[in-house]
C-alpha distance (Angstrom), angle and dihedral (degrees) to the residues before:
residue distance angle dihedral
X1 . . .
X2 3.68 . .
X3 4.21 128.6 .
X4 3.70 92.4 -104.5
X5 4.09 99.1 44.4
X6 3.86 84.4 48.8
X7 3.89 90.6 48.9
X8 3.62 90.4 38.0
X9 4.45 82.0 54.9
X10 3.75 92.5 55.2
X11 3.60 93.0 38.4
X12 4.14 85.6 62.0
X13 3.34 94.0 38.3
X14 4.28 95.5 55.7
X15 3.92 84.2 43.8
X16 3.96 94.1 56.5
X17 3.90 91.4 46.5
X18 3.55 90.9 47.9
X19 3.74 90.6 54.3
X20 3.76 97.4 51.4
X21 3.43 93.9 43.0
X22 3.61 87.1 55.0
X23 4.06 94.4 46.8
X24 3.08 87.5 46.8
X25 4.06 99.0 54.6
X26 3.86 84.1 45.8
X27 4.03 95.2 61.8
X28 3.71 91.2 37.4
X29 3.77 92.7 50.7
X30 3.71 89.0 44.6
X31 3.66 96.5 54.1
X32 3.31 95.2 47.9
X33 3.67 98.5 56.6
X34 3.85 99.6 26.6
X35 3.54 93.7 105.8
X36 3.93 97.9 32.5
X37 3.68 138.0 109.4
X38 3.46 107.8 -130.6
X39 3.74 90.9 -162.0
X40 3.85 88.0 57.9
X41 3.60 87.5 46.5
X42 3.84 93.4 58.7
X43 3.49 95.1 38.4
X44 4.20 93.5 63.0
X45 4.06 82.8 47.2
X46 3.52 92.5 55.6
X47 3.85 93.1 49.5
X48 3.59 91.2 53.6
X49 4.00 117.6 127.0
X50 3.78 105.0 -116.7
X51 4.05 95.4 -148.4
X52 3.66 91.5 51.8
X53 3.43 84.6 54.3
X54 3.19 95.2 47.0
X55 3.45 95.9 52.2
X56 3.97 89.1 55.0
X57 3.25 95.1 55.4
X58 3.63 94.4 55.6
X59 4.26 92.6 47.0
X60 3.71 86.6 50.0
X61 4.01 99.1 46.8
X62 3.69 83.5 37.5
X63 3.99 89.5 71.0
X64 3.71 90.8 66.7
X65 3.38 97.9 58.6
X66 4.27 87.2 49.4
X67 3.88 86.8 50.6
X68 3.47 83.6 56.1
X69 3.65 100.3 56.0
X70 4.11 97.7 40.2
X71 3.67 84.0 49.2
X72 4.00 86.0 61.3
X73 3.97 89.5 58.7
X74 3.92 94.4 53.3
X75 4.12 93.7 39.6
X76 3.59 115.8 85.5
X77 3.49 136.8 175.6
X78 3.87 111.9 -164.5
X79 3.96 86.2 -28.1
X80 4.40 91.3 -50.2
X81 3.72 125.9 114.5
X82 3.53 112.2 -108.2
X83 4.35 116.4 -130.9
X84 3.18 120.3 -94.7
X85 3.69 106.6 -129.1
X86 3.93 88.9 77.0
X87 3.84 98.9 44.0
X88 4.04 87.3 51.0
X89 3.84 92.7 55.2
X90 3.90 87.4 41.5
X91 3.42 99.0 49.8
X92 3.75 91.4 41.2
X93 3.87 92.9 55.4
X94 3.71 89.3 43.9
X95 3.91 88.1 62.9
X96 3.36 95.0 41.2
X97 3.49 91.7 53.3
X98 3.86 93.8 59.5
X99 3.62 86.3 48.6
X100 4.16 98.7 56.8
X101 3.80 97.8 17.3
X102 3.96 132.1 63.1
X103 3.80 141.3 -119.5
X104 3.84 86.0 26.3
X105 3.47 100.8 -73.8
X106 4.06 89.6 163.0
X107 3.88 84.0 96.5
X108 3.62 99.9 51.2
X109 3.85 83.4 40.4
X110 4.05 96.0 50.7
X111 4.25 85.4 51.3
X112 3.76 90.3 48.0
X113 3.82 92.7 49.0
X114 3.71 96.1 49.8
X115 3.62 95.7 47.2
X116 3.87 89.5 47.8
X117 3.89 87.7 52.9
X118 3.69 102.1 35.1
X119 4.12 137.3 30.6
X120 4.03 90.6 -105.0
X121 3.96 114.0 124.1
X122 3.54 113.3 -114.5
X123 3.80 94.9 -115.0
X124 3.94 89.4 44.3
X125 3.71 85.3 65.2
X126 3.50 101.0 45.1
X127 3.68 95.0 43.8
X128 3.71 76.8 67.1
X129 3.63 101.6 55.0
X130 3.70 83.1 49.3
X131 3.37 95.7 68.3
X132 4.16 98.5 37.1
X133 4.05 77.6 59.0
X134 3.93 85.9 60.9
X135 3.55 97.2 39.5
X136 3.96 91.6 52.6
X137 3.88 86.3 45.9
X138 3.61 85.1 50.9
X139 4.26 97.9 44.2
X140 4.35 84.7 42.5
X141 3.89 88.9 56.4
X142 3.71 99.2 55.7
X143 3.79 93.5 34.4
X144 4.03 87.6 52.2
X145 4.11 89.9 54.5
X146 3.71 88.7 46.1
X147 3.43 93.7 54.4
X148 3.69 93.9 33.7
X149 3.76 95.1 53.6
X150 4.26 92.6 42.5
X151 3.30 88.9 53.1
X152 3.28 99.5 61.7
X153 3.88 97.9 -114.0
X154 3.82 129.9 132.0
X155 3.81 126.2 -152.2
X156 3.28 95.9 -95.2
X157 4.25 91.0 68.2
X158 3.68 105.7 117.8
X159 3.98 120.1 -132.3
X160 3.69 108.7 -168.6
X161 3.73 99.4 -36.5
X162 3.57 96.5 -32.0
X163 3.90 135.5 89.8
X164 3.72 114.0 -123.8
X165 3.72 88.6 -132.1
X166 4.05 92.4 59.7
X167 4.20 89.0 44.9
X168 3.81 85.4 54.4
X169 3.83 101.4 46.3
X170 3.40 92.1 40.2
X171 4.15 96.7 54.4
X172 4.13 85.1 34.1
X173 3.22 91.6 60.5
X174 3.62 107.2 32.1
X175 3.80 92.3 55.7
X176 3.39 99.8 26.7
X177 4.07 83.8 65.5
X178 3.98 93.5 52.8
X179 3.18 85.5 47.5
X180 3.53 94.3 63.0
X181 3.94 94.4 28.6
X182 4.20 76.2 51.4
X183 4.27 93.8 54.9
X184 3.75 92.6 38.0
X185 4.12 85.2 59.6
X186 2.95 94.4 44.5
X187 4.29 97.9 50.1
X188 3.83 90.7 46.7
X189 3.92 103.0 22.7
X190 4.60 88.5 157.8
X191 3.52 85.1 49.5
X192 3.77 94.9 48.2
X193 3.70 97.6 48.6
X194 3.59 88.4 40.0
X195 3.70 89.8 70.5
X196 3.57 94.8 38.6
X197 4.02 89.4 57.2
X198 3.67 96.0 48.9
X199 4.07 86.8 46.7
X200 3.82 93.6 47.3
X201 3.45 98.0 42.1
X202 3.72 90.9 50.3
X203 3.68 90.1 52.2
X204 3.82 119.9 30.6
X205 4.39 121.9 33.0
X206 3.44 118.8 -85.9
X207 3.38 102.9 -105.8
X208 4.38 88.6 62.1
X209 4.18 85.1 43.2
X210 4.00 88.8 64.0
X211 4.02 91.9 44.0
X212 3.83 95.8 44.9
X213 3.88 91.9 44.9
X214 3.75 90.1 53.8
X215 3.50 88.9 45.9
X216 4.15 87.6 52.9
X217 3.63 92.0 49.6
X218 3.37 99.6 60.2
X219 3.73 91.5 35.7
X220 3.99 83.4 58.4
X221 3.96 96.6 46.2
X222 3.98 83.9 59.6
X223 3.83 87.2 66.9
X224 3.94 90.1 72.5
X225 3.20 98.6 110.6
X226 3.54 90.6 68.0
X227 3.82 102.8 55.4
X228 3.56 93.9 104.9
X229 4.04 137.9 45.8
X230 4.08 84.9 -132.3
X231 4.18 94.6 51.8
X232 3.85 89.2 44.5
X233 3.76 90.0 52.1
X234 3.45 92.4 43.2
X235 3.56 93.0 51.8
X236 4.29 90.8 43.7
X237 3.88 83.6 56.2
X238 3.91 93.4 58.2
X239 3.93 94.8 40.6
X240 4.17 84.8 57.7
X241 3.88 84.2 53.2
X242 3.47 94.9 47.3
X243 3.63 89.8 53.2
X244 3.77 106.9 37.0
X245 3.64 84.8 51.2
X246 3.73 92.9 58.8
X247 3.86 93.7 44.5
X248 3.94 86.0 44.3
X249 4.12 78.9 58.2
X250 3.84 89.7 46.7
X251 3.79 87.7 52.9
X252 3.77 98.0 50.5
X253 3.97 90.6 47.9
X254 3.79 93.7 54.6
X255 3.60 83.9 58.0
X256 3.64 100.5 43.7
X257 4.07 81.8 59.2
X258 3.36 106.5 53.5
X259 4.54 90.3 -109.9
X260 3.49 108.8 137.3
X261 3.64 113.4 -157.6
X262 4.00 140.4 129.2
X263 3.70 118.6 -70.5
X264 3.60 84.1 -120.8
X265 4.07 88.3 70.1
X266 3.89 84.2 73.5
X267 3.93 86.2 53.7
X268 3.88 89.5 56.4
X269 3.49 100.5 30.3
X270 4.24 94.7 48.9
X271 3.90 86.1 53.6
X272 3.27 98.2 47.0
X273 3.92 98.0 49.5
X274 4.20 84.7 48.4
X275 3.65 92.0 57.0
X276 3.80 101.7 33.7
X277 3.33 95.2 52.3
X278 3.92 97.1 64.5
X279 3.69 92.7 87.1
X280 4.22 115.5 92.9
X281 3.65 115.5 -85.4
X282 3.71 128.2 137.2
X283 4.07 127.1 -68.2
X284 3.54 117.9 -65.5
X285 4.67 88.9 30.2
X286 3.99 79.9 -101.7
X287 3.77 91.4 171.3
X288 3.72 109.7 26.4
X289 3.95 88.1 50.8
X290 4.05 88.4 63.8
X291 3.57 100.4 44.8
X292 3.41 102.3 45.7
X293 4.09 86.0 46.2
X294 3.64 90.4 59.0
X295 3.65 101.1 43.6
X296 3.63 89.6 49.5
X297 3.96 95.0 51.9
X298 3.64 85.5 38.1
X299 3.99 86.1 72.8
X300 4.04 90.9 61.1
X301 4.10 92.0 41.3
X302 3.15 103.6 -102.6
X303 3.81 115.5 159.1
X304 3.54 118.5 -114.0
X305 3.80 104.5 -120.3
X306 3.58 83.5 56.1
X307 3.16 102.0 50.2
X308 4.36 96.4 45.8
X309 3.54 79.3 50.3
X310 3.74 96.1 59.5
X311 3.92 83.4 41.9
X312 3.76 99.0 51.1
X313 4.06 93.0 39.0
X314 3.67 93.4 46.0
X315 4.01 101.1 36.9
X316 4.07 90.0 53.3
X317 3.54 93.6 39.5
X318 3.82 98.3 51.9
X319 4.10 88.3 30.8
X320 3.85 89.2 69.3
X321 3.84 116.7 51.9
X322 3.81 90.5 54.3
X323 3.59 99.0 42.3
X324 3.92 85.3 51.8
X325 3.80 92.4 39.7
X326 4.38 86.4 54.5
X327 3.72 92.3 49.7
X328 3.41 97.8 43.3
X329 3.92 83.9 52.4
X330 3.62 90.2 50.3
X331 3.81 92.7 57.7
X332 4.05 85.4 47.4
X333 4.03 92.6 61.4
X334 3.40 101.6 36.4
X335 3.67 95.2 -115.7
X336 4.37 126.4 131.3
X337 3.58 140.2 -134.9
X338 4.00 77.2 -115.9
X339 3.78 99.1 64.2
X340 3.91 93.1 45.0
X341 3.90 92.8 51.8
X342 3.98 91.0 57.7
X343 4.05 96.2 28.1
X344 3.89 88.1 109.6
X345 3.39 86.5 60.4
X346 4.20 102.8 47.7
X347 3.94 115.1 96.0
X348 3.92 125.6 -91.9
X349 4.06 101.1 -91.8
X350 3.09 133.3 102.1
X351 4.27 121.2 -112.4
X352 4.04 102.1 -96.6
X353 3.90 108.0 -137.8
X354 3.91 93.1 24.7
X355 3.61 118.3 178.7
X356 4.09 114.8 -120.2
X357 3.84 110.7 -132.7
């Protein structure tokens, strides 16, 4: 198969999950305000308290920054921390990224960023992201329980279809085994690829063995950060901050629209978004965000034009700093939208001669 067919492949295959994740924002966005007054709707965002606001704005953008910093624990570089200056504008590009560009390509787009900006191997990087995915799965489980149990609702409370029991065993144990998959790499990393050799060379040609197991190498240096008990910790401790931050922001934006409900509805709600929004919709999980905020409020009676508007206000207000924060990083490390949309596609090394943010 030829450069171009191959291009021409991946082409088709971004085109067809930009069009379901578009179909799907459309139904989402359609049941959520089917039954809605829109006038309603804009009349609870116009009543909003601007300082409240404010202050959620600043809690949510404020996670970024925190992502930043845990990401500096599981990063390495020949066993150093990397500076923070070039994981920021990473990290902020990355979330950017999933804001303006589709099928989540803000991960792809963080890795390519940091290996553009520092000497870390593409797959080294996202290896990394990898596991702050399982570590937010991880953090999202026991905050859902919390919330779950303060709230006064058993397993059996249905979220959209779906008992909050069977959302939490399902994410426990789907990350909880990476986890361990992750930490049993990482003890015995020879013995690991060692299997994963013999496997690949038993089942693809050579010449894809020797790509793939530099592609798992890297992959496996990205697990660093969990070498010790003390760095995993360390890292645990900054996913809780991450994540009580963003509930703390989920708190203050109840407020700011008039919803009264138990701080432990920004728990439930929080985890609930995280997971929900893994299915396809278009950049920035316009769609998924809404529904799953109004089925979640739904549980503590809250009406539904209040609760869209607390969706719509907070989504767009929260949606903006970062994406502005991620382009404005973009313009600081010479890098374009261009580069990030085919970064998935660029080769595993990293960019000789590249400028530190």
């Amino acid at each position: 198969m030829t450069s171009a067919s191959r291009a021409s492949r991946r082409i088709g295959r971004a085109n067809w999950s930009a069009l379901l994740g578009i179909a799907v924002t459309i139904v989402l966005l359609w049941w959520t305000l089917r039954d809605v007054s829109l006038r309603d709707v804009w009349d609870h965002i116009r009543d909003v308290r601007p300082l409240l606001l404010l202050v959620t704005v600043v809690l949510a953008t404020a996670t970024f920054p925190l992502r930043a910093i845990r990401w500096r624990y599981l990063l390495r570089l020949e066993g150093e921390a990397l500076p923070l200056a070039p994981l920021w504008h990473a990290a902020a590009i990355g979330f950017m990224a999933n804001n303006v560009l589709p099928a989540r390509a803000g991960e792809v787009a963080r890795a390519y960023a940091v290996r553009q900006l520092t000497a870390v191997r593409f797959t080294t990087a996202l290896g990394s992201i990898v596991i702050e995915r399982v570590l937010d799965g991880i953090t999202l489980v026991v905050l859902l329980l919390v919330g779950a149990w303060a709230g006064g609702f058993s397993a059996q409370t249905t979220v959209g279809g779906v008992t909050i029991g069977t959302v939490a065993r399902g994410a426990g144990v789907l990350f909880g085994a990476l986890l361990v998959v992750a930490l049993l790499v990482v003890r015995w990393p020879e013995l690991a690829l060692g299997v994963a050799e013999r496997f690949l060379k038993w089942a693809l040609p050579s010449r894809w063995t020797r790509r793939l197991l530099g592609y798992l190498e890297g992959l496996v240096s990205g697990l660093e950060g969990l070498r010790t008990p003390g760095s995993l910790a360390t890292v645990l401790v900054w996913s809780f901050a991450v994540w009580v931050t963003m509930a703390a922001s989920f708190w203050t934006g109840f407020m700011a629209f008039g919803i009264d409900v138990p701080w432990s509805a920004a728990l439930l709600c929080q985890a609930i978004i995280a997971f929900g929004v893994a299915i396809p919709s278009s950049p920035g999980f316009f769609g998924p965000f809404e529904a799953l905020v109004r089925v979640t409020l739904g549980l503590y009676g809250v009406p539904p034009e209040q609760a869209v508007s607390l969706a719509v206000g907070y989504h767009l207000a929260t949606f903006l700093p970062i994406t502005v924060l991620g382009m404005w990083s973009l313009t600081r490390t010479r890098l374009q939208l261009g580069q990030l949309r085919r970064s998935g596609e660029l080769p595993d090394e990293p960019a000789d001669g590249a400028p530190a943010a």
